[in-house]
PyMOL commands that place a pseudoatom at each C-alpha (Angstrom):
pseudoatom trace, name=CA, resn=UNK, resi=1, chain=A, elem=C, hetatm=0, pos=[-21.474, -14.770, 52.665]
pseudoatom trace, name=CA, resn=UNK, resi=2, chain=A, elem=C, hetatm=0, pos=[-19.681, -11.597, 51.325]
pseudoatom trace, name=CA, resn=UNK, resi=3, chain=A, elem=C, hetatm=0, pos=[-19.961, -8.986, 48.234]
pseudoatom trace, name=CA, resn=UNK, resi=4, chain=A, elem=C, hetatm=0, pos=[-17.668, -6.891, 46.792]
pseudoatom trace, name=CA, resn=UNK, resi=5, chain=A, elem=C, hetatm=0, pos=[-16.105, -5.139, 43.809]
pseudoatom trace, name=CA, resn=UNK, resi=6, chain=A, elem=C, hetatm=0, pos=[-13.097, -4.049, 42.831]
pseudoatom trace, name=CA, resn=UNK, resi=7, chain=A, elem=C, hetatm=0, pos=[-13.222, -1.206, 39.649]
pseudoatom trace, name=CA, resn=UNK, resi=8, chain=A, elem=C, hetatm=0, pos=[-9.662, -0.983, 37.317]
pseudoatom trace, name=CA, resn=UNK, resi=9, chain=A, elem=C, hetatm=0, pos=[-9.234, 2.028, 35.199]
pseudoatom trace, name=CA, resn=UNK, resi=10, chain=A, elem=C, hetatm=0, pos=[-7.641, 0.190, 31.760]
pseudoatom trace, name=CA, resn=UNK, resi=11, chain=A, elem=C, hetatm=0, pos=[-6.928, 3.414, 30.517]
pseudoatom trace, name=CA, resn=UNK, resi=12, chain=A, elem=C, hetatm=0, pos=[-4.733, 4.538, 32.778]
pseudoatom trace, name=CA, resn=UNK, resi=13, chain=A, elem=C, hetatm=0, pos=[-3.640, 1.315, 34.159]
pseudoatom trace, name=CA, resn=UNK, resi=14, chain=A, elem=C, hetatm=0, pos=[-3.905, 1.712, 37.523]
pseudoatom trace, name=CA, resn=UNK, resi=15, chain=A, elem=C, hetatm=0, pos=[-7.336, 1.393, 40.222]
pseudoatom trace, name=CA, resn=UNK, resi=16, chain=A, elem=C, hetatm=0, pos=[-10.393, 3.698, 39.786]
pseudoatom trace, name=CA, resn=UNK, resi=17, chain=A, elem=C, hetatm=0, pos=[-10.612, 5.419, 43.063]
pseudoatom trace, name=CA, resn=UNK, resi=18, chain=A, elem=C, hetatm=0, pos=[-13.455, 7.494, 44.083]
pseudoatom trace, name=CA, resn=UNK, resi=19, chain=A, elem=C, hetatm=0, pos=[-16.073, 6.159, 41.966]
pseudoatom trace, name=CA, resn=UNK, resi=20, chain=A, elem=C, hetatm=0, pos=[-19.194, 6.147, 43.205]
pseudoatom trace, name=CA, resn=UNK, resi=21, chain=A, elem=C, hetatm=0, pos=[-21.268, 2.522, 43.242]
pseudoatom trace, name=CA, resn=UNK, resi=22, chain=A, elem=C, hetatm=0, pos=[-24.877, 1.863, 44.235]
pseudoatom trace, name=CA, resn=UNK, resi=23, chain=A, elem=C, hetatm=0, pos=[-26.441, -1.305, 45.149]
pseudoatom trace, name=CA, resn=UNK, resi=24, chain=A, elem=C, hetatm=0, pos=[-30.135, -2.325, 44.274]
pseudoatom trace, name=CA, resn=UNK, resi=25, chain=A, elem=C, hetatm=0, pos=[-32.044, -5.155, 45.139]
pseudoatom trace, name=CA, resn=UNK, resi=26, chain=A, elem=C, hetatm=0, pos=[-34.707, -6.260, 42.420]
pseudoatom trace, name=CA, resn=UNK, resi=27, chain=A, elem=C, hetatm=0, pos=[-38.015, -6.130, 44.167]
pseudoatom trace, name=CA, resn=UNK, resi=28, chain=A, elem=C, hetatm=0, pos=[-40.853, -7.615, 42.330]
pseudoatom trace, name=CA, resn=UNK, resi=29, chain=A, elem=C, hetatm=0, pos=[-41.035, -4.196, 39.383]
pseudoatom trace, name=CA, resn=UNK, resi=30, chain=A, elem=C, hetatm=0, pos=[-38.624, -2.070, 41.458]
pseudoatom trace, name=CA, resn=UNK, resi=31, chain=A, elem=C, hetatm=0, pos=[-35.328, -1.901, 42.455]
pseudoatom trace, name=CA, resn=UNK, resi=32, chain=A, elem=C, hetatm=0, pos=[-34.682, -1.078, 45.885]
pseudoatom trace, name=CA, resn=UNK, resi=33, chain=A, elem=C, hetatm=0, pos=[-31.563, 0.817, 46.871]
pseudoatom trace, name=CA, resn=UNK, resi=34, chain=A, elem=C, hetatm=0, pos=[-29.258, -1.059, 49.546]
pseudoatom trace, name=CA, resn=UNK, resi=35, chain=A, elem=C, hetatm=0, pos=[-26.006, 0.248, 49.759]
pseudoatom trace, name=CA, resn=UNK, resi=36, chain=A, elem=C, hetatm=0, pos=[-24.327, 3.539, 48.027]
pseudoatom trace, name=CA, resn=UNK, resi=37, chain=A, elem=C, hetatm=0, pos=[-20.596, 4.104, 48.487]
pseudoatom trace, name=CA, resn=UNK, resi=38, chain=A, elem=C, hetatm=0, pos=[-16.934, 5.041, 46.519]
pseudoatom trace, name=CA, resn=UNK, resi=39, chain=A, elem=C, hetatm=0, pos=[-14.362, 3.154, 45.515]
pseudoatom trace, name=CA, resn=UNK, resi=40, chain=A, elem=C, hetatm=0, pos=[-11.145, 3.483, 48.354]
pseudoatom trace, name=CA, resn=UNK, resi=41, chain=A, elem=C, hetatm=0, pos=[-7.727, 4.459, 46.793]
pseudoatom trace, name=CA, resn=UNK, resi=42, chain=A, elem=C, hetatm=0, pos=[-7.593, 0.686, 45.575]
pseudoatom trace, name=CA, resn=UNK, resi=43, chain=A, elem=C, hetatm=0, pos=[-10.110, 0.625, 43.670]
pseudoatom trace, name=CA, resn=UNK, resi=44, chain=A, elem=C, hetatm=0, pos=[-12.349, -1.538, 45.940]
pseudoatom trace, name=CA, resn=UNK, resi=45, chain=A, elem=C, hetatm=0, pos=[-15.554, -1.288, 47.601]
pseudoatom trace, name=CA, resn=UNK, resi=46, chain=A, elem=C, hetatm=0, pos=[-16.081, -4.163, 50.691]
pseudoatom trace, name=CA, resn=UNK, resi=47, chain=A, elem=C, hetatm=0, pos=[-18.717, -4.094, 53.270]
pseudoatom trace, name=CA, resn=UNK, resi=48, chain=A, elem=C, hetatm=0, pos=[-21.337, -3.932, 50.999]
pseudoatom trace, name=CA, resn=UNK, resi=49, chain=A, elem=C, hetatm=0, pos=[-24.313, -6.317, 52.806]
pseudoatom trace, name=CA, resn=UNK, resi=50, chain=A, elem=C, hetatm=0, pos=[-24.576, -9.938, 52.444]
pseudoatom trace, name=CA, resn=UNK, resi=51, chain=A, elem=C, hetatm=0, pos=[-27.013, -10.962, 49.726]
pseudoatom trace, name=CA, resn=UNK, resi=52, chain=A, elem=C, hetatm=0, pos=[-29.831, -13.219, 50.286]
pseudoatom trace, name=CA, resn=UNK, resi=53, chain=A, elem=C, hetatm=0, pos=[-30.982, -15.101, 46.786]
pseudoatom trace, name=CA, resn=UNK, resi=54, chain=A, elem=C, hetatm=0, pos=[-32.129, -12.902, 44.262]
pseudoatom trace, name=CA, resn=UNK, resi=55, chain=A, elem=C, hetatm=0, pos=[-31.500, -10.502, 41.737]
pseudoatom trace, name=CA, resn=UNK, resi=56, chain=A, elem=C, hetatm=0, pos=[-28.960, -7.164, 42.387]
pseudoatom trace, name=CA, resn=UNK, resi=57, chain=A, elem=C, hetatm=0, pos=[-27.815, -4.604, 40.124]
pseudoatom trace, name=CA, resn=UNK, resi=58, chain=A, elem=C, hetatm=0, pos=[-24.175, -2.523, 40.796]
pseudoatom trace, name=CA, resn=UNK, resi=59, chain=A, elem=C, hetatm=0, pos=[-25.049, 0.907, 39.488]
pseudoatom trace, name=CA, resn=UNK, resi=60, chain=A, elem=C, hetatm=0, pos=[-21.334, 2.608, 38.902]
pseudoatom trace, name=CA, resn=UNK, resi=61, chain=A, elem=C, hetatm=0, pos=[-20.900, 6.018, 38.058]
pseudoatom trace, name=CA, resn=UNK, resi=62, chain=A, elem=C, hetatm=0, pos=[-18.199, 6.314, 35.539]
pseudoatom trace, name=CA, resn=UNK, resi=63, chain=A, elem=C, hetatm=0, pos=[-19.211, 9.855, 34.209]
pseudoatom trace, name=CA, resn=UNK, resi=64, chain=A, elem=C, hetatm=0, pos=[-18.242, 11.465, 37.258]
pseudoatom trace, name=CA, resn=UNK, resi=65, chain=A, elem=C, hetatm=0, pos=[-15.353, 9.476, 37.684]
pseudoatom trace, name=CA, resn=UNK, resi=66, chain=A, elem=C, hetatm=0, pos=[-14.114, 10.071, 34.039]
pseudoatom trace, name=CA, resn=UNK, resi=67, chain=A, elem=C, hetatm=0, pos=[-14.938, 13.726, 34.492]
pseudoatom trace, name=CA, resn=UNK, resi=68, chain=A, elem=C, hetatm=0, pos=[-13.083, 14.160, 37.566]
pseudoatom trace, name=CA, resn=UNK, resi=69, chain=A, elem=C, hetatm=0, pos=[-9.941, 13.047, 35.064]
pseudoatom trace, name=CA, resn=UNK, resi=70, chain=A, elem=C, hetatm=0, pos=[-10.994, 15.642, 32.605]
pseudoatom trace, name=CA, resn=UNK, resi=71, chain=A, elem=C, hetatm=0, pos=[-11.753, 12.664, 30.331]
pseudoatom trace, name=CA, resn=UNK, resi=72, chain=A, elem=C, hetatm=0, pos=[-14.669, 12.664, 28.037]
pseudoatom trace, name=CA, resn=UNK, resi=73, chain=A, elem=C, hetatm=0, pos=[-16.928, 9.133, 28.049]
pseudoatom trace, name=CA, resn=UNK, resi=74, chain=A, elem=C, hetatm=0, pos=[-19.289, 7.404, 26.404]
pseudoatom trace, name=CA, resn=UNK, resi=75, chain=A, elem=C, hetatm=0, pos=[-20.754, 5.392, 29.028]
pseudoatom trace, name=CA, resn=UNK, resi=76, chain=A, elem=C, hetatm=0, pos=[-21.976, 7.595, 31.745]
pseudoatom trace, name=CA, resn=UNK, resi=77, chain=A, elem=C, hetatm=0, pos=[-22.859, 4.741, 34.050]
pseudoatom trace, name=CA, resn=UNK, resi=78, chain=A, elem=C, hetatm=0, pos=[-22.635, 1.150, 33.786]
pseudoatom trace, name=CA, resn=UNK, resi=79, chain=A, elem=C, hetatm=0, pos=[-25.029, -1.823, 35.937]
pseudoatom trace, name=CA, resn=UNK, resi=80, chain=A, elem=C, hetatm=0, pos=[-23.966, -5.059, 36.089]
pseudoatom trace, name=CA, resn=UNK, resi=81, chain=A, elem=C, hetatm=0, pos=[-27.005, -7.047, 37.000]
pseudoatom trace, name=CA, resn=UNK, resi=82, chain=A, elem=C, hetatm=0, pos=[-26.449, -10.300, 38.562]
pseudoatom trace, name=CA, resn=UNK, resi=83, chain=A, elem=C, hetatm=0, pos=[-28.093, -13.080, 40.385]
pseudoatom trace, name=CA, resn=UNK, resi=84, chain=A, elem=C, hetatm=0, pos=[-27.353, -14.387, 43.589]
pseudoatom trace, name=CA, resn=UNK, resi=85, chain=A, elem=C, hetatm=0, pos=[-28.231, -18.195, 44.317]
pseudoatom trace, name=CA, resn=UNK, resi=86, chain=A, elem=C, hetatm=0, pos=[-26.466, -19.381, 46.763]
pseudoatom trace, name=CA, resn=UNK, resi=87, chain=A, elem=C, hetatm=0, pos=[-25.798, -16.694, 49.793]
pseudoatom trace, name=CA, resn=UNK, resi=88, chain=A, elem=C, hetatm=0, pos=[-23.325, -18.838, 51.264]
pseudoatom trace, name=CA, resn=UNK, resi=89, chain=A, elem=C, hetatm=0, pos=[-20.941, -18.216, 48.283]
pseudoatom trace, name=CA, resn=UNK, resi=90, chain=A, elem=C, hetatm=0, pos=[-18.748, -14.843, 47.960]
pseudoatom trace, name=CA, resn=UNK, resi=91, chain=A, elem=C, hetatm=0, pos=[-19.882, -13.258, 45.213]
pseudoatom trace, name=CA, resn=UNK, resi=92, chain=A, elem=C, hetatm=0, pos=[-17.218, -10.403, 43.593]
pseudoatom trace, name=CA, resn=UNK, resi=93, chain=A, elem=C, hetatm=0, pos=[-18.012, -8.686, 40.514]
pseudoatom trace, name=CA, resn=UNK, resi=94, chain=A, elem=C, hetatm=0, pos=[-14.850, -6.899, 38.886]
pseudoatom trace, name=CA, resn=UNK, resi=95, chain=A, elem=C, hetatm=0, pos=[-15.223, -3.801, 36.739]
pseudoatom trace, name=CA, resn=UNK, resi=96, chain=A, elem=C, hetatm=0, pos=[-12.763, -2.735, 33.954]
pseudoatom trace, name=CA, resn=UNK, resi=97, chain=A, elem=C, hetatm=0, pos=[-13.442, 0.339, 32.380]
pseudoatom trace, name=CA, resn=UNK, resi=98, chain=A, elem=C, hetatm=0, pos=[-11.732, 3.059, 30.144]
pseudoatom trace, name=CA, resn=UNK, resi=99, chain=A, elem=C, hetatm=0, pos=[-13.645, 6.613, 28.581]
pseudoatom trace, name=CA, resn=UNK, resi=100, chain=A, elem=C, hetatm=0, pos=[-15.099, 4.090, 25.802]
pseudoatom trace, name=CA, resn=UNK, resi=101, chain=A, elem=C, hetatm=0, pos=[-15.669, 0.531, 26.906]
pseudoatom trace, name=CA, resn=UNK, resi=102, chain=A, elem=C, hetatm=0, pos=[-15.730, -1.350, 29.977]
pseudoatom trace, name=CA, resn=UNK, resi=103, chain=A, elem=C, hetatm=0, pos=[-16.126, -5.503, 31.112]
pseudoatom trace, name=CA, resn=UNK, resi=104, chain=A, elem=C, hetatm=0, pos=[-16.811, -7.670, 33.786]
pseudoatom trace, name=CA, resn=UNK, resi=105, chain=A, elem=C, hetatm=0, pos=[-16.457, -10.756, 34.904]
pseudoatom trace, name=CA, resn=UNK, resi=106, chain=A, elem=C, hetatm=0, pos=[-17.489, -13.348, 38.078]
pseudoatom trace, name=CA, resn=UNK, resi=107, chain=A, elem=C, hetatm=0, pos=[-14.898, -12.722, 39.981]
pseudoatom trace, name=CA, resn=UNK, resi=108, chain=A, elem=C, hetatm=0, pos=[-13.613, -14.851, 43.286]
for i in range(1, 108): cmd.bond("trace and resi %d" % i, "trace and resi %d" % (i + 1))
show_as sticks, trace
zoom trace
């Protein structure tokens, strides 16, 4: 079916905009690199391609983002890895961050 992401900036309280997300496919020892784009103004990222079962890994880069604040951070990037079983299902995977901590969730 669908995937997608939406990234909220606890800190400040408002969407992370501009922050730039990867998408990898786990390929037997490697990942393989499907999809690289930014968050919109919203925070979001959609049209990222349809997953097949397997395993996929969000690569987001929060140092950049954080820097482009002026903000200092601890966690320079942060993957969510995740495994899709059933393609038919939309999968969204949420990310909360601030300078020094961050969580997600399955989303719907």
């Amino acid at each position: 079916m669908t995937l997608s992401t939406h990234v909220l900036d606890t800190h400040l309280g408002r969407p992370a905009a501009g922050v730039p997300v990867r998408l990898d496919r786990h390929m037997g020892d490697t990942w393989s690199p499907l999809a690289e784009d930014v968050t919109d103004a919203d925070g979001r990222l959609s049209g990222l391609p349809a997953p097949e079962p397997g395993t996929y890994r969000l690569r987001f880069g929060t140092g950049p983002y954080f820097a482009g604040l002026g903000t200092a951070t601890f966690y320079p990037e942060v993957s969510v890895v995740f495994t899709v079983a059933d393609p038919g299902e939309h999968h969204h995977v949420p990310l909360l961050v601030s300078p020094f901590g961050y969580s997600t969730y399955r989303g719907s």
